[in-house]
N, C-alpha and C positions, 0 to 999 in steps of 0.2 A: 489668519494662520492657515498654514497651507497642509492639508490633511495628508500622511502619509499611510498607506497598507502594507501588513506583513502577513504573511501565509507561514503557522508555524505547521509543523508536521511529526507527530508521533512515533514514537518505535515498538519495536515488538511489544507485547503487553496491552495495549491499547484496544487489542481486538475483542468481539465478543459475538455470539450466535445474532443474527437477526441484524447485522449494520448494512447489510444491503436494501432492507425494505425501503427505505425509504425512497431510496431514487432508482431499482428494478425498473420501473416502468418507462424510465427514459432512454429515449434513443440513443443518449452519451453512454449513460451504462451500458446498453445492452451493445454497442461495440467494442468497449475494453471489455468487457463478459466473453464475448465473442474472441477478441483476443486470447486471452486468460485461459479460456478454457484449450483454444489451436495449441496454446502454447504448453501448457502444464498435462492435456488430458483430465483432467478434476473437473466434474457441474461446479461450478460456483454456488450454486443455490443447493449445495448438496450441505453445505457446510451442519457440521454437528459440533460442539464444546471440543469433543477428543480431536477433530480435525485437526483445531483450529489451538492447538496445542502443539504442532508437527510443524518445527521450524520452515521446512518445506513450503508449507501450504502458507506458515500465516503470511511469511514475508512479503510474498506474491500477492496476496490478498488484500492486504495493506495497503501494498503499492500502487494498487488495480484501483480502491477506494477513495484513494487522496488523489492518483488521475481523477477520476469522475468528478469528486466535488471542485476540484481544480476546475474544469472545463467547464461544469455549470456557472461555478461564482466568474470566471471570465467572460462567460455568456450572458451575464447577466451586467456586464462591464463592472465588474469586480476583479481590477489587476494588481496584483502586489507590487510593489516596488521594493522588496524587500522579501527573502524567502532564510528560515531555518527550520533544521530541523534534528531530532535528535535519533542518534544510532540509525535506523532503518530512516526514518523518516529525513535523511541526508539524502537520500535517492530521489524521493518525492520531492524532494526541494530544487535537486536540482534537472526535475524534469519541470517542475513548474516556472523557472529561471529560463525553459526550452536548452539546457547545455545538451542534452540530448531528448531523440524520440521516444516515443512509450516502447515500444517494440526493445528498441536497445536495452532501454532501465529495465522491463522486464526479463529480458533476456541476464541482463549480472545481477537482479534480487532474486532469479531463479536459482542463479548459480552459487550464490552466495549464501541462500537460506540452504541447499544442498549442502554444500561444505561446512556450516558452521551445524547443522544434522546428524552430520558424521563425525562432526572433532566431538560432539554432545556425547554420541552411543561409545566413545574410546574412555568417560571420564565417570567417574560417581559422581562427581556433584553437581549440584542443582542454583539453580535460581531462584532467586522470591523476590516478589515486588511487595513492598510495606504501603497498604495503604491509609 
């Protein structure tokens, strides 16, 4: 039987203080970091719980995450042949698919966590995830 790989990918909610340690130290993260940070102005390693509650930051942050462990698991010849992903994690999906560069996805989950920031501050209500 011929083995197939899929790469699922997360959405907002997913995030949490500390999901960078683990792969900090690598040269893949530390050029999406590198990016992230040209791009947003934010340390990435600044992150605190309240950050990473700011539409803004997480989306970007997400996205920056699922690049990296993307690029390691390919580098390790771990390729999907199959990618989904849900809410945010449709972006990561289809930069792991290569439909576009990191640079670009980063560029519209900035924009996107921005606007969906500001339609938040116009509404009272809230979200909640049931776990």
């Amino acid at each position: 039987m011929n083995k197939k790989t899929a790469f699922l990918f997360p959405g907002q909610g997913s995030q949490y203080a500390g999901m960078f340690d683990l792969v900090k130290d690598t040269s893949v993260a530390k050029d999406y970091i590198a990016q992230f940070e040209d791009r947003l102005h934010y340390r990435f390693d600044s992150f605190k719980e309240e950050a990473l509650q700011q539409t803004w930051v997480t989306q970007p942050a997400l996205f920056t995450m699922s690049a990296i462990y993307t690029t390691l698991l390919k580098e390790e010849g771990i390729c999907p042949q199959f990618v989904a992903g849900h809410s945010l994690g449709e972006f990561s999906a289809l930069l792991a698919a290569q439909f576009f560069s990191f640079q670009d996805g980063l560029a519209t989950v900035c924009l996107r966590g921005k606007l969906m920031q500001e339609a938040s501050s116009h509404s009272e209500g809230k979200m909640a995830a049931i776990i």
